[in-house]
LOPA-421467 format. One record per residue: residue number from 1; residue in one letter; x, y, z of N, C-alpha, C in turn. Coordinates in steps of 0.05 Angstrom, whole numbers, always signed. Last residue first. Layout:
REM LOPA-421467
<num = NUM	residuo = A	n.X = X	n.Y = Y	n.Z = Z	ca.X = X	ca.Y = Y	ca.Z = Z	c.X = X	c.Y = Y	c.Z = Z>;
...
REM end
This chain:
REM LOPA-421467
<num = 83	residuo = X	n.X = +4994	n.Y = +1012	n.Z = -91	ca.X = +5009	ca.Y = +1010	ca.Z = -114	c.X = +4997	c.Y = +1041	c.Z = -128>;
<num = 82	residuo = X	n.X = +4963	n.Y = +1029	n.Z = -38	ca.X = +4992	ca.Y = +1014	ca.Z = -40	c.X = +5004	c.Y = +1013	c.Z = -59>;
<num = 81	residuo = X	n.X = +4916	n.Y = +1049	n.Z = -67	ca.X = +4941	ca.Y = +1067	ca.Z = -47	c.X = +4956	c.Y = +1053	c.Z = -51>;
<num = 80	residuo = X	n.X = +4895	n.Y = +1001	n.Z = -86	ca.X = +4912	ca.Y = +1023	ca.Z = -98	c.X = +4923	c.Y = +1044	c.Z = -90>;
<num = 79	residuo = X	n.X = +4888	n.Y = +969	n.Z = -40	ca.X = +4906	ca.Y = +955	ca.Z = -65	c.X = +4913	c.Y = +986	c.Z = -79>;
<num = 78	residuo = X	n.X = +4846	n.Y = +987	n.Z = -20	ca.X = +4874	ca.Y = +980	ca.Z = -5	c.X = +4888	c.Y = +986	c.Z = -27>;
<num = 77	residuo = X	n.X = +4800	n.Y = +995	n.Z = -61	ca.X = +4810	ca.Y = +1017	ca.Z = -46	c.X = +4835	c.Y = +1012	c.Z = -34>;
<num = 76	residuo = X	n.X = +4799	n.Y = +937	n.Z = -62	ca.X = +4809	ca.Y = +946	ca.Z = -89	c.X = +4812	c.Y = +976	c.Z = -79>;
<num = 75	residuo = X	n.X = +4776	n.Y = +925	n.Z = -12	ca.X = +4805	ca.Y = +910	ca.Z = -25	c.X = +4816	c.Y = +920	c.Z = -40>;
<num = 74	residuo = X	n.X = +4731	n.Y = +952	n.Z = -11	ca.X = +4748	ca.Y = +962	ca.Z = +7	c.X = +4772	c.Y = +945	c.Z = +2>;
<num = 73	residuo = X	n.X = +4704	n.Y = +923	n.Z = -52	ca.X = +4708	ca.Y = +961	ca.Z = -58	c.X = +4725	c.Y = +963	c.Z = -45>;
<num = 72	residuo = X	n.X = +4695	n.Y = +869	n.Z = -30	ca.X = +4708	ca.Y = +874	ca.Z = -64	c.X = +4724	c.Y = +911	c.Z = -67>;
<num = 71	residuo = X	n.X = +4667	n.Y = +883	n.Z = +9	ca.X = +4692	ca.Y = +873	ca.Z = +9	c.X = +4707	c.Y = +879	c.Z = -5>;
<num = 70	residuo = X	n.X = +4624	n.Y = +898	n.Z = -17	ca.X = +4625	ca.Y = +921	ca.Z = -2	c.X = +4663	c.Y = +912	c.Z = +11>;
<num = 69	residuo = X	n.X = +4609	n.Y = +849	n.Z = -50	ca.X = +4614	ca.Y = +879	ca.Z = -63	c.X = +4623	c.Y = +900	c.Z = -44>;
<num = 68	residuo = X	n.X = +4595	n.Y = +812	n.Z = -1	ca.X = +4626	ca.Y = +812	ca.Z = -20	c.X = +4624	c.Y = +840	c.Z = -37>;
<num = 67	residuo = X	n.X = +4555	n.Y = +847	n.Z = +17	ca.X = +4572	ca.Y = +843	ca.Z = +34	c.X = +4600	c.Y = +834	c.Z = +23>;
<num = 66	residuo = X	n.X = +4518	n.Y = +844	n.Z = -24	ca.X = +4529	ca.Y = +862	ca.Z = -10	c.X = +4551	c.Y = +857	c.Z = +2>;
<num = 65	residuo = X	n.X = +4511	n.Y = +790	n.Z = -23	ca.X = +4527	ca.Y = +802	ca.Z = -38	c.X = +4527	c.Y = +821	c.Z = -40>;
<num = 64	residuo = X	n.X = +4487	n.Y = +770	n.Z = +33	ca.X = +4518	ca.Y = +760	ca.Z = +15	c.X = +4532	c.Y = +776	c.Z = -3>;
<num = 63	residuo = X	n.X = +4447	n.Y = +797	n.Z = +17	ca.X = +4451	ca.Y = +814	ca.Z = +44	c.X = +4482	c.Y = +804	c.Z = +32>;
<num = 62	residuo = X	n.X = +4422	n.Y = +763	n.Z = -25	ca.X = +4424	ca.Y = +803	ca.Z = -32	c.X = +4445	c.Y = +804	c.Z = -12>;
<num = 61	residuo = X	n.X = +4416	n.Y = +713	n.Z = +3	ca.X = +4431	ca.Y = +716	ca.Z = -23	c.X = +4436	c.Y = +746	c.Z = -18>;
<num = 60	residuo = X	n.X = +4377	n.Y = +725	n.Z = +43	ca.X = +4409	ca.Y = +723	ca.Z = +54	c.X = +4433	c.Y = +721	c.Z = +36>;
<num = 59	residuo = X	n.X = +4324	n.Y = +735	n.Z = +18	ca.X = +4344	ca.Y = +760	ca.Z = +34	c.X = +4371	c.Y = +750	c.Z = +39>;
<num = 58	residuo = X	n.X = +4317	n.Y = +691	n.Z = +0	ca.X = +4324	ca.Y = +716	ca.Z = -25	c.X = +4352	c.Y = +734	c.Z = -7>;
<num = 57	residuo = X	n.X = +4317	n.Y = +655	n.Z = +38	ca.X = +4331	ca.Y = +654	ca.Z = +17	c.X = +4345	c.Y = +675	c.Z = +2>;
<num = 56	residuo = X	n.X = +4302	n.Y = +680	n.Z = +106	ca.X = +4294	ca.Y = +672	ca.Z = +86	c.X = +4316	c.Y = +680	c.Z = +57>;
<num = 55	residuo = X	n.X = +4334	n.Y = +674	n.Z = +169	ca.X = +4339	ca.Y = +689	ca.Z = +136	c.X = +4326	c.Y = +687	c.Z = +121>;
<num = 54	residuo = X	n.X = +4327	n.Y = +631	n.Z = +204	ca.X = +4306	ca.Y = +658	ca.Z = +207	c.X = +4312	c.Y = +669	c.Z = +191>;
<num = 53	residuo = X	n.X = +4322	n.Y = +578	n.Z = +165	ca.X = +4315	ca.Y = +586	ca.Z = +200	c.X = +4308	c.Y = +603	c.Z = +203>;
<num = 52	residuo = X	n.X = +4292	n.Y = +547	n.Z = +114	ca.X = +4304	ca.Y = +568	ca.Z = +135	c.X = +4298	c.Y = +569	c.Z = +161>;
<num = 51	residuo = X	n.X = +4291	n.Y = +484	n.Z = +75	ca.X = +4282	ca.Y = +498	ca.Z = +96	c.X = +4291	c.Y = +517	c.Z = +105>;
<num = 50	residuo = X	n.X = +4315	n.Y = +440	n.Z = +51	ca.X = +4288	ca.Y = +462	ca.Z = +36	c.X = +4275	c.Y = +478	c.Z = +61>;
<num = 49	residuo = X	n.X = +4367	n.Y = +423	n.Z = +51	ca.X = +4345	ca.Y = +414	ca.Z = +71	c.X = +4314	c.Y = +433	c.Z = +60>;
<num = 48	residuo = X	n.X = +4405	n.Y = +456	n.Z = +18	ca.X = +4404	ca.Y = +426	ca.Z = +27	c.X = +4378	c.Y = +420	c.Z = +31>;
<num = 47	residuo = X	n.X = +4386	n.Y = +494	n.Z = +18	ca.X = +4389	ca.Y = +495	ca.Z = -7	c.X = +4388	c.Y = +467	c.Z = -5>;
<num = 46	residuo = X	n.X = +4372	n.Y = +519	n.Z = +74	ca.X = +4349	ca.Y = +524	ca.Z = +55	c.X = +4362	c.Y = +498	c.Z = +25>;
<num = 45	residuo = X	n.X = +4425	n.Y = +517	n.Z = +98	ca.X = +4408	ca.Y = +502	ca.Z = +97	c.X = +4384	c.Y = +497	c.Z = +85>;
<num = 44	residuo = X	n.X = +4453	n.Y = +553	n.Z = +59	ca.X = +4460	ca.Y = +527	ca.Z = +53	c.X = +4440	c.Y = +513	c.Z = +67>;
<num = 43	residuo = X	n.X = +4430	n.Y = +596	n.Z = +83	ca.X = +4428	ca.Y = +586	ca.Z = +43	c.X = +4429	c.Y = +564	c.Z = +49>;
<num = 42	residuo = X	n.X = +4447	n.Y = +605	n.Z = +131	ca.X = +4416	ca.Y = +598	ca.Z = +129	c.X = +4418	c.Y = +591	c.Z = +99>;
<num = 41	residuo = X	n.X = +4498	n.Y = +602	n.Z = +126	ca.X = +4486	ca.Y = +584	ca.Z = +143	c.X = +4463	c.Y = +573	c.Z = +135>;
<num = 40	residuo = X	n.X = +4500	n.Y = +659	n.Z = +99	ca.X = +4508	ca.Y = +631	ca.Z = +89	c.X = +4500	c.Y = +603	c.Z = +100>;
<num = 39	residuo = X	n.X = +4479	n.Y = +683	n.Z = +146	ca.X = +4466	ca.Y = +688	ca.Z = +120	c.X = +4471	c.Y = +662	c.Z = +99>;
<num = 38	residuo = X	n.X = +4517	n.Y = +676	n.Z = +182	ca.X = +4491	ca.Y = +671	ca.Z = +188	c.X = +4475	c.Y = +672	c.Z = +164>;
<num = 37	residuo = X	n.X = +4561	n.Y = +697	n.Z = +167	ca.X = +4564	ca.Y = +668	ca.Z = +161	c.X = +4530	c.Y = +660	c.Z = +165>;
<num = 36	residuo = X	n.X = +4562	n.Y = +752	n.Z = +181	ca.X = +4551	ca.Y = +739	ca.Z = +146	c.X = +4561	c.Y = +706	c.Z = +146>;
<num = 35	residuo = X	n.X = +4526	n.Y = +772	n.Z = +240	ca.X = +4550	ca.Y = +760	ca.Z = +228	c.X = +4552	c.Y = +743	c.Z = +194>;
<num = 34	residuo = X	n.X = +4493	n.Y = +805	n.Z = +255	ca.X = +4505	ca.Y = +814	ca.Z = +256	c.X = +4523	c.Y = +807	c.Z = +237>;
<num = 33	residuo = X	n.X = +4450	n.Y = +762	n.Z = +277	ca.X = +4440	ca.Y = +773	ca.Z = +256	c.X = +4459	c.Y = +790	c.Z = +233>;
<num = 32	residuo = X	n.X = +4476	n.Y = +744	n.Z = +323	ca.X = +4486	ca.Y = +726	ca.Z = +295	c.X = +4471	c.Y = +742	c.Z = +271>;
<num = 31	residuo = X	n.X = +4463	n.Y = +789	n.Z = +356	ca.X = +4486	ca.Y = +787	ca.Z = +345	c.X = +4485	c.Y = +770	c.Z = +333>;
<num = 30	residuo = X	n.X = +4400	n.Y = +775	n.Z = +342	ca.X = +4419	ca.Y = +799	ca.Z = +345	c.X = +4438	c.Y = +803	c.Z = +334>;
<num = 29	residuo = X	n.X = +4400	n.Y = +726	n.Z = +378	ca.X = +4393	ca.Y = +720	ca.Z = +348	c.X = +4396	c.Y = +751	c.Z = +337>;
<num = 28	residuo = X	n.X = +4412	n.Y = +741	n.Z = +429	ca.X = +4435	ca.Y = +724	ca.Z = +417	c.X = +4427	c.Y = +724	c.Z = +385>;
<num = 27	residuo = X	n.X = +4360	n.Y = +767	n.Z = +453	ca.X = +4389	ca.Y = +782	ca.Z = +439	c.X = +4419	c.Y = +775	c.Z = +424>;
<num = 26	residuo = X	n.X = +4331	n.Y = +726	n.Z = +453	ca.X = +4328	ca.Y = +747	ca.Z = +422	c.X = +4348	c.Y = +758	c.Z = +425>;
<num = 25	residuo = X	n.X = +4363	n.Y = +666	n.Z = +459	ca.X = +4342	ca.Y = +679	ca.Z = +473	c.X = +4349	c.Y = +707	c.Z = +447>;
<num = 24	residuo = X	n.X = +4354	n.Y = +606	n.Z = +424	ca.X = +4372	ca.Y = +621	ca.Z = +435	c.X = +4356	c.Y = +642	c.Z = +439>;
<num = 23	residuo = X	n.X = +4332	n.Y = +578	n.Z = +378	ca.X = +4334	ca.Y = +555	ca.Z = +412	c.X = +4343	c.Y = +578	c.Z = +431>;
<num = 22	residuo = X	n.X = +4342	n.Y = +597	n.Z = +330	ca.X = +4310	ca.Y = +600	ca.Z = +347	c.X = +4319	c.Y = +586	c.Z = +378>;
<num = 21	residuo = X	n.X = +4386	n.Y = +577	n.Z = +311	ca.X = +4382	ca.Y = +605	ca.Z = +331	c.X = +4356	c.Y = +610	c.Z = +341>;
<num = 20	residuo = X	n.X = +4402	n.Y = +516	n.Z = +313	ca.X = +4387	ca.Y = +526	ca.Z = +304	c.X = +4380	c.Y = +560	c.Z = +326>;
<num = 19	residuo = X	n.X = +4479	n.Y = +503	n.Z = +317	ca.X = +4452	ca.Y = +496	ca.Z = +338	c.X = +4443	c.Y = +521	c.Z = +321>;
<num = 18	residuo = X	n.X = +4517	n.Y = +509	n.Z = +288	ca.X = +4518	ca.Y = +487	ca.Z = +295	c.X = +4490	c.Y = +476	c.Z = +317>;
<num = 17	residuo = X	n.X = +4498	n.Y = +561	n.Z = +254	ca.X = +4516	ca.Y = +532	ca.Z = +235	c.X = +4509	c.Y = +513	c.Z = +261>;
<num = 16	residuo = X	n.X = +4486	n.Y = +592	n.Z = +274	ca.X = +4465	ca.Y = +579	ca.Z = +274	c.X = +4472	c.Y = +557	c.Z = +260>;
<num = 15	residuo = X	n.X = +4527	n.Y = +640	n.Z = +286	ca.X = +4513	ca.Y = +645	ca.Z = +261	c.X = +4491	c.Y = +611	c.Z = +254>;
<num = 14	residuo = X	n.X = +4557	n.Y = +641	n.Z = +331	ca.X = +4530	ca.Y = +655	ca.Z = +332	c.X = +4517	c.Y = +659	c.Z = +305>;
<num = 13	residuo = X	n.X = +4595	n.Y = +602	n.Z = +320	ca.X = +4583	ca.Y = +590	ca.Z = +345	c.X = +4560	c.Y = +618	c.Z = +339>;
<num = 12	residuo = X	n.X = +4624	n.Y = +633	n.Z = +281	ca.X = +4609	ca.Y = +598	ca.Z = +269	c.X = +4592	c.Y = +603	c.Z = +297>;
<num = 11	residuo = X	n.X = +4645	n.Y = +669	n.Z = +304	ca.X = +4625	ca.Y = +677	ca.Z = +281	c.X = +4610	c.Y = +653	c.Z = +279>;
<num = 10	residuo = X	n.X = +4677	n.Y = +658	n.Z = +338	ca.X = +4661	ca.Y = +673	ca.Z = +349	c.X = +4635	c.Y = +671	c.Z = +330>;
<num = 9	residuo = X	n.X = +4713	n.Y = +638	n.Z = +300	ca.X = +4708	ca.Y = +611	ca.Z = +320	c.X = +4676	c.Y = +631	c.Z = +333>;
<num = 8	residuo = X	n.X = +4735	n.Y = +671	n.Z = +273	ca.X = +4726	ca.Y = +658	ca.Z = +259	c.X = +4705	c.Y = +649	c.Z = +281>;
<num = 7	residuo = X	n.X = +4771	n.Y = +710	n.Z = +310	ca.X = +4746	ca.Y = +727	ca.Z = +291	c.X = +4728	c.Y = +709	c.Z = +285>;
<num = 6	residuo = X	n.X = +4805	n.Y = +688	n.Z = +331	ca.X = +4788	ca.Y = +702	ca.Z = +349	c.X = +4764	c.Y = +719	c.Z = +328>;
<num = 5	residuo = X	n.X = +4832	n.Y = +651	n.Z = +285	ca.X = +4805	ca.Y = +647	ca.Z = +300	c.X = +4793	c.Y = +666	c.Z = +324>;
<num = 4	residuo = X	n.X = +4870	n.Y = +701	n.Z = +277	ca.X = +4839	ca.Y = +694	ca.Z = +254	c.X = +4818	c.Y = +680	c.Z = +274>;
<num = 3	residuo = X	n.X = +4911	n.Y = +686	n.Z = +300	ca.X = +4897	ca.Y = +698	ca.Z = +310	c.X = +4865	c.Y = +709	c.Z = +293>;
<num = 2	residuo = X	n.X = +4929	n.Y = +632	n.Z = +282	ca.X = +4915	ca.Y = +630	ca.Z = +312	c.X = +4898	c.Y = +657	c.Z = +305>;
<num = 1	residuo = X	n.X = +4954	n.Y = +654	n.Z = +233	ca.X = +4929	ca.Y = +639	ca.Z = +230	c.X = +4915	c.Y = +636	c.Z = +257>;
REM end
């Protein structure tokens, strides 16, 4: 589990969960552009608060689920080599 946070801890601090990414200079809004908590970030604030930061709604729903379908293919590709 320690070593998850070298993946997790990186992702929260550039995906705009704890400070709004407009405050941050353009190549930092880049890399959180990079990261799918930034997409989630931006739903939940839109969904809470009726507002986005830099994802707008539609796009960060599609980009999410891509991103679980593109999970979903490469789990179910593992899973049957192995069995």
């Amino acid at each position: 589990m320690t070593w998850l946070n070298v993946i997790r801890l990186p992702m929260i601090f550039t995906s705009g969960a704890l400070a709004s990414l407009t405050l941050f200079p353009r190549w930092f809004i880049a890399v959180g552009l990079l990261t799918p908590t930034t997409y989630s970030a931006d739903g939940f604030r839109y969904a809470l608060l009726g507002y986005y930061d830099i994802v707008p709604p539609l796009y960060s729903l599609s980009i999410l689920l891509l991103i679980t379908m593109g999970f979903i293919f490469l789990s179910v590709r593992v899973l049957r080599k192995r069995y």
